[in-house]
C-alpha positions as CSV (number, residue, x, y, z in Angstrom):
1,X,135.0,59.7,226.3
2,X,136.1,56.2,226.8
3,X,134.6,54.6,224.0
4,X,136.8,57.3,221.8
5,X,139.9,56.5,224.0
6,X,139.5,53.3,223.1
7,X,139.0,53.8,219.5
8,X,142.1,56.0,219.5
9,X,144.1,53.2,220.8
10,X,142.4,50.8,218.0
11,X,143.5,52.6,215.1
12,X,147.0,52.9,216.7
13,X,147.4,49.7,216.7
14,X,147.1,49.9,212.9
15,X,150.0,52.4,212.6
16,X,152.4,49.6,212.9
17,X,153.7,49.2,209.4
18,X,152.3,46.4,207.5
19,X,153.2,43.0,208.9
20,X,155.0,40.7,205.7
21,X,151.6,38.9,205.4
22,X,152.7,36.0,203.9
23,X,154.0,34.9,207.4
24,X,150.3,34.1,208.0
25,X,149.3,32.5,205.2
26,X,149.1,28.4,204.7
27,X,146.4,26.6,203.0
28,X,143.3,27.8,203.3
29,X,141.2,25.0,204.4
30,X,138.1,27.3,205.5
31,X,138.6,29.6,201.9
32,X,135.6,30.2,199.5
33,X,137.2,28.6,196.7
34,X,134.7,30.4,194.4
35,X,135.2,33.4,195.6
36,X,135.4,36.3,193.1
37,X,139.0,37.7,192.9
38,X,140.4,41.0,192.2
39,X,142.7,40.7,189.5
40,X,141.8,37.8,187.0
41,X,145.9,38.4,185.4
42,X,148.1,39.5,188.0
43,X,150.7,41.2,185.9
44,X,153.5,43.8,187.1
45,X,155.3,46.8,185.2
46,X,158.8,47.4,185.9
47,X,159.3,50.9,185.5
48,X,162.9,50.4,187.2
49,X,164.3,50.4,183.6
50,X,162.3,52.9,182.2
51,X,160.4,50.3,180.2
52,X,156.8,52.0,180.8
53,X,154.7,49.2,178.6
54,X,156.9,45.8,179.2
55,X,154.7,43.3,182.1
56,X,156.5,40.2,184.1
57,X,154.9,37.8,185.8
58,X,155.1,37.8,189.2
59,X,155.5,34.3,190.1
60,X,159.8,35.3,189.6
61,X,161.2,34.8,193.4
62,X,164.7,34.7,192.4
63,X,167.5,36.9,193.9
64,X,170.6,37.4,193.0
65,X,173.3,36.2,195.1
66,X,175.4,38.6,194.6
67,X,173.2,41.3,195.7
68,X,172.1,39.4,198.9
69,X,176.2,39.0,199.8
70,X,175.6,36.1,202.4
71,X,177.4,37.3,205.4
72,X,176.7,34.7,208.4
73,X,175.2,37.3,211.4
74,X,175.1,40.6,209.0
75,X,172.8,43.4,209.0
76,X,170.4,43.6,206.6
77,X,172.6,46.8,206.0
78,X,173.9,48.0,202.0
79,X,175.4,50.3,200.9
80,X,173.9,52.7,197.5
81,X,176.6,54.5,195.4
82,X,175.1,56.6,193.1
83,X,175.6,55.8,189.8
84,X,177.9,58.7,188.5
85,X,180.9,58.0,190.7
86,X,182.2,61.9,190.0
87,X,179.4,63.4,191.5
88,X,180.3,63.8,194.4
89,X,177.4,62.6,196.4
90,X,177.4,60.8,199.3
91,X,176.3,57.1,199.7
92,X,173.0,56.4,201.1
93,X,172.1,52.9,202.8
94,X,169.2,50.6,202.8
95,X,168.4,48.4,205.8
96,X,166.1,45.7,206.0
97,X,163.8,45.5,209.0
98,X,161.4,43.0,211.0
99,X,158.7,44.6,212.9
100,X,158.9,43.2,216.5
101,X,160.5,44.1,219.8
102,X,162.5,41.3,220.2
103,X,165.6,42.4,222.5
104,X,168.3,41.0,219.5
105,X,166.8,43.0,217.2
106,X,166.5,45.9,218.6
107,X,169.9,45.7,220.1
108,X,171.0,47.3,216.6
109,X,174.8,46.4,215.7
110,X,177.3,49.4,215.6
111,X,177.3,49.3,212.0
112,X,173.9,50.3,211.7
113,X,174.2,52.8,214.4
114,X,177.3,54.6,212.7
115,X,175.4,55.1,209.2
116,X,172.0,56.0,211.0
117,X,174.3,58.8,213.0
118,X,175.9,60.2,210.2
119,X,172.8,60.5,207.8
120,X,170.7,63.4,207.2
121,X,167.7,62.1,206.2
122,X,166.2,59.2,207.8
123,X,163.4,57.5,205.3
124,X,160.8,54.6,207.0
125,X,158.0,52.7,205.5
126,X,155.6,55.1,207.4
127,X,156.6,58.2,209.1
128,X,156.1,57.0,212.7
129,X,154.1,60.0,214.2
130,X,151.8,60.4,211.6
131,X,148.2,60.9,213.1
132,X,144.9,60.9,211.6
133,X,143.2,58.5,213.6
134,X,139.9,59.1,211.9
135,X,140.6,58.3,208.8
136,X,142.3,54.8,210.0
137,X,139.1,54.2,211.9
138,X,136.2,55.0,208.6
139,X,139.0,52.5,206.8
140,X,138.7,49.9,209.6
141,X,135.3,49.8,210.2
142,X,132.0,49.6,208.2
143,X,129.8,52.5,207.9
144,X,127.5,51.7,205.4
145,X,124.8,49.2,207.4
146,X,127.0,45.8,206.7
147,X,128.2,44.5,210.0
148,X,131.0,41.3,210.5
149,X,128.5,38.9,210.9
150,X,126.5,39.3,207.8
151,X,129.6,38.7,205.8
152,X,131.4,35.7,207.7
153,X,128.2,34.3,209.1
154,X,127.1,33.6,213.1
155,X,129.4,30.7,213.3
156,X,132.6,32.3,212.1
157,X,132.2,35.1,214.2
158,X,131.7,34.0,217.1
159,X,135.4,31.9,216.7
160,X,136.8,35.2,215.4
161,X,135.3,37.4,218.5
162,X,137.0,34.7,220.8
163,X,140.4,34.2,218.6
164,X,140.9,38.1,218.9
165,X,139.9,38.0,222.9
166,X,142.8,35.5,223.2
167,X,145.2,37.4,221.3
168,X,144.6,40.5,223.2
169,X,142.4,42.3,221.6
170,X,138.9,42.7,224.0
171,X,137.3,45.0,221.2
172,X,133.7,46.1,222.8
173,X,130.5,44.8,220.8
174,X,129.3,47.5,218.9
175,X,133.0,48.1,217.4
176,X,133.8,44.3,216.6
177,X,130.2,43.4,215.1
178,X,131.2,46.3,212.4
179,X,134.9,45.8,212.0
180,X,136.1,44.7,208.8
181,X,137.3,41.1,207.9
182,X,140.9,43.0,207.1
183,X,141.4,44.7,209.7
184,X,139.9,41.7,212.1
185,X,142.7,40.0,210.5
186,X,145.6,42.1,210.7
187,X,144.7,42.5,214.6
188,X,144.7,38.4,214.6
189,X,148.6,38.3,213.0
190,X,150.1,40.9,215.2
191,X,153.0,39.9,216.3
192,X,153.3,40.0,220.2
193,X,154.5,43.3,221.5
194,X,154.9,43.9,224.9
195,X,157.8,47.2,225.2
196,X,155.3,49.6,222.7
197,X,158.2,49.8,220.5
198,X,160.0,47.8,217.7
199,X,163.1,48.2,215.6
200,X,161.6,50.8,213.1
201,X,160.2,52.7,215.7
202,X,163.7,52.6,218.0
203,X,165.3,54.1,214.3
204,X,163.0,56.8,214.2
205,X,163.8,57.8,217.9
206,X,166.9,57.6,217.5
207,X,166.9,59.9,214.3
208,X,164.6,62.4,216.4
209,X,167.2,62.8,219.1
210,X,169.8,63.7,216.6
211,X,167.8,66.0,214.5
212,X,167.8,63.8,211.3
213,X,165.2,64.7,209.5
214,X,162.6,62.0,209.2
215,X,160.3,61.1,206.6
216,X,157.7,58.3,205.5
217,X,157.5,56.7,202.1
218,X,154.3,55.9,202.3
219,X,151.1,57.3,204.1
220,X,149.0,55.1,206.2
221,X,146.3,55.5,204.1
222,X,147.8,53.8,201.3
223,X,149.7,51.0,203.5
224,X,145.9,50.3,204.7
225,X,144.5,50.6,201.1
226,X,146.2,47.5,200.6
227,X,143.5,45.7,202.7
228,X,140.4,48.0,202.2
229,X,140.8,48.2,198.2
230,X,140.3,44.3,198.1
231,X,137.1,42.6,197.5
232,X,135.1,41.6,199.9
233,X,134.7,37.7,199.0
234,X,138.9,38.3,199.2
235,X,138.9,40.1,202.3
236,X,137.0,37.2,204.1
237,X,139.3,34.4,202.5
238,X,142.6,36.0,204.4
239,X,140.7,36.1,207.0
240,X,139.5,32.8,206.9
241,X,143.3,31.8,206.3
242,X,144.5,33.5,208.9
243,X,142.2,31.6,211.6
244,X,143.2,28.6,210.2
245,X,146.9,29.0,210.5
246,X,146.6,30.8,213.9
247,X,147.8,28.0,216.2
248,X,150.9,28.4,213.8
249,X,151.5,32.2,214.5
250,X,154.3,31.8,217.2
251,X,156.0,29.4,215.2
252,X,156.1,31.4,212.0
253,X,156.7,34.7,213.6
254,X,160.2,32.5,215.4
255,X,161.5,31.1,212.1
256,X,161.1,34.5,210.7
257,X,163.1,35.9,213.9
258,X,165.8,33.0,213.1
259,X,166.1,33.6,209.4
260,X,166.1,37.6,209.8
261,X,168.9,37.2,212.6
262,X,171.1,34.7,210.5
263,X,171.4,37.7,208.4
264,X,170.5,35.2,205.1
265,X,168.4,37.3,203.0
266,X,167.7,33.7,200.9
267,X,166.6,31.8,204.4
268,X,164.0,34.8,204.9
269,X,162.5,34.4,201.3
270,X,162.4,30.7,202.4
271,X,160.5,31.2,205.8
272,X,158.1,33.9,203.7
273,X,157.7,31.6,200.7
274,X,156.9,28.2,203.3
275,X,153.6,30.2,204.5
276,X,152.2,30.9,201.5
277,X,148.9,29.5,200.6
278,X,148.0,26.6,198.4
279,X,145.4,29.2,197.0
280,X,147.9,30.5,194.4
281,X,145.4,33.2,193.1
282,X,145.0,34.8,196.1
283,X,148.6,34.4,197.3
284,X,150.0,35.8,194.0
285,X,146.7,38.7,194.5
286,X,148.0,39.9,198.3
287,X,151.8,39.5,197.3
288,X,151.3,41.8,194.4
289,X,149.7,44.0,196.7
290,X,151.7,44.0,199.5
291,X,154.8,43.2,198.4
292,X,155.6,43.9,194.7
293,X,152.9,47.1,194.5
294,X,154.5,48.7,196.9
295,X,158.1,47.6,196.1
296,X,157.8,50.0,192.8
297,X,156.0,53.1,194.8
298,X,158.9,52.9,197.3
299,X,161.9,52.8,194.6
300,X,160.3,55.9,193.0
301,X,159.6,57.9,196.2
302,X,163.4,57.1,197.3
303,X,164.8,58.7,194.0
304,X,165.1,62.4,195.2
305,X,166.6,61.8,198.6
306,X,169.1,59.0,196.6
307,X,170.0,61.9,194.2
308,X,170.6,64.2,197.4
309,X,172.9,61.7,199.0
310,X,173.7,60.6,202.6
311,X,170.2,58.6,203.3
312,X,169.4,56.2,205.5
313,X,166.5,54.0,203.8
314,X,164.7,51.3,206.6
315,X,162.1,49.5,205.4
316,X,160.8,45.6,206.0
317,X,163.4,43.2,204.9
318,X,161.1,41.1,202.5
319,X,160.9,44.7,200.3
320,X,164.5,44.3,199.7
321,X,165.2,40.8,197.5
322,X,163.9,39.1,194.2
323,X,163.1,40.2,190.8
324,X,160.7,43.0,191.5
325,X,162.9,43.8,195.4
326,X,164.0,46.9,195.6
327,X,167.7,45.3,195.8
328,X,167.7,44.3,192.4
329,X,165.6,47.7,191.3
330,X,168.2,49.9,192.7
331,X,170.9,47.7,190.8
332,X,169.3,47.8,187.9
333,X,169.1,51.9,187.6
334,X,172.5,52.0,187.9
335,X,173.4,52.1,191.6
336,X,176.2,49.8,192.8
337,X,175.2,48.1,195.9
338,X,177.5,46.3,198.7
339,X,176.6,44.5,201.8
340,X,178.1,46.2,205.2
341,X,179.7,43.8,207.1
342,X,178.7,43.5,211.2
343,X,181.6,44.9,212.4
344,X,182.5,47.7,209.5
């Protein structure tokens, strides 16, 4: 009964939605530099256009400024108007999110709070409540005879057992020698969390209390396929990565905080873009993933409830700028966005 207590409380850990990895990342001094990589041409198709066959590059970071509307102190808070302005429907709004507790963000400006009121359908990364435990745990863990130390080596994983003992994370024996190198290293880069909540989580309650409904954009399965769907040999180099930029951690996860709070969407593509790796294949591999991949599954899910009106979209702020951001997506199929001031 314990041991499956415990393992309940693992995989819930792995409900928080997906940490912006690139937060972790710096040059990989411990990386397999001949490791075998996923995708040989990492190539993306911007469907936002309707342009089914045409692929960009993803190397493009640039956002437009006039989409980001610098506004010293903002929200990360637009407003969608839907592209036929005689139709009546009701503008929606997309807010930009960082996933930690920290007391000013989650002391969430009026501004926010007014359009979060008024909305009838509340749309997160993940819906918040979502259960199924066991399949997080058969994602998280190896079942198939491979154990942690096989693939990192004795060595390695005796400095990983101890990195995740420091950080919180007392896993028992038997769980941590078969726990995969992703999901060691997304327990590694958790941000510290000491209330049990955070700002997408405080939304979501919010929403509950009022009766909004709520709904996820993407499953928990597929925001943890990002991780399990990887290679091995490419699961081991983040995880490398991430031990070698651990003594790091606090400071990225602050000028993150400082960037997000600033309101300058451009300073937080700054902080993201400073802690990539040197590795550029396998920072270009896990931003596709993580970033870009999902960037396009999110802009189609968000169609329907944009064509019903009166939505309220939160999702992590580094989904919303660049090229492939769902900013410049929405723009680009016609909606006409506008940055909400703090105090309108």
């Amino acid at each position: 009964m314990k041991k499956n207590f415990f393992l309940r409380q693992l995989a819930k850990t792995l409900l928080l939605p997906v940490v912006a990895l690139p937060l972790a990342w710096s040059d990989p001094a411990f990386a397999d530099k001949t490791a075998q990589y996923s995708r040989p041409d990492i190539l993306y198709i911007d469907r936002s256009k309707g342009e089914r066959n045409r692929a960009v590059p993803v190397s493009h970071d640039h956002y437009s400024e006039n989409l980001a509307g610098q506004q010293s102190g903002s929200p990360m808070l637009w407003r969608i108007e839907h592209p036929n302005t005689n139709s009546g429907i009701r503008s929606s709004y997309i807010f930009g999110t960082i996933h930690i507790d920290d007391e000013e963000v989650m002391a969430i400006p009026d501004s926010v709070l007014q359009r979060l009121n008024a909305a009838d359908t509340l749309m997160l990364e993940l819906e918040l409540n979502a259960g199924g435990f066991e399949n997080i745990l058969r994602k998280m863990l190896f079942t198939d005879g491979r154990n942690l130390k096989q693939v990192i080596g004795e060595t390695e994983f005796k400095e990983v057992a101890l990195a995740l003992a420091k950080s919180g994370n007392q896993l028992p024996g038997d769980i941590l020698s078969v726990l995969k190198p992703w999901a060691a290293m997304l327990l590694l880069i958790r941000p510290d969390n000491n209330s049990g909540t955070f700002l997408d989580k405080k939304l979501a309650d919010i929403a509950r209390n009022a009766g909004t409904r709520i709904e996820g954009l993407e499953t928990i399965n597929e925001q943890l396929s990002v991780f399990d769907d990887l290679l091995l040999a490419d699961q081991v180099n983040l995880l490398r990565s991430t031990m070698n930029t651990l003594p790091e951690k606090n400071q990225a996860y602050k000028d993150l905080l400082n960037a997000y709070l600033s309101g300058d969407l451009g300073k937080l593509v700054q902080v993201s873009k400073d802690q990539e790796p040197k590795d550029r294949k396998l920072a270009e591999l896990i931003k596709t993933r993580l970033i870009y991949d999902r960037n396009q599954k999110m802009f189609d899910r968000l169609q329907q409830r944009l064509q019903a009106g009166n939505t309220f979209v939160a999702i992590g702020a580094l989904h919303l700028p660049g090229e492939l951001g769902l900013l410049n997506k929405l723009r680009l199929a016609g909606y006409r966005l506008t940055r909400v001031g703090l105090h309108e």
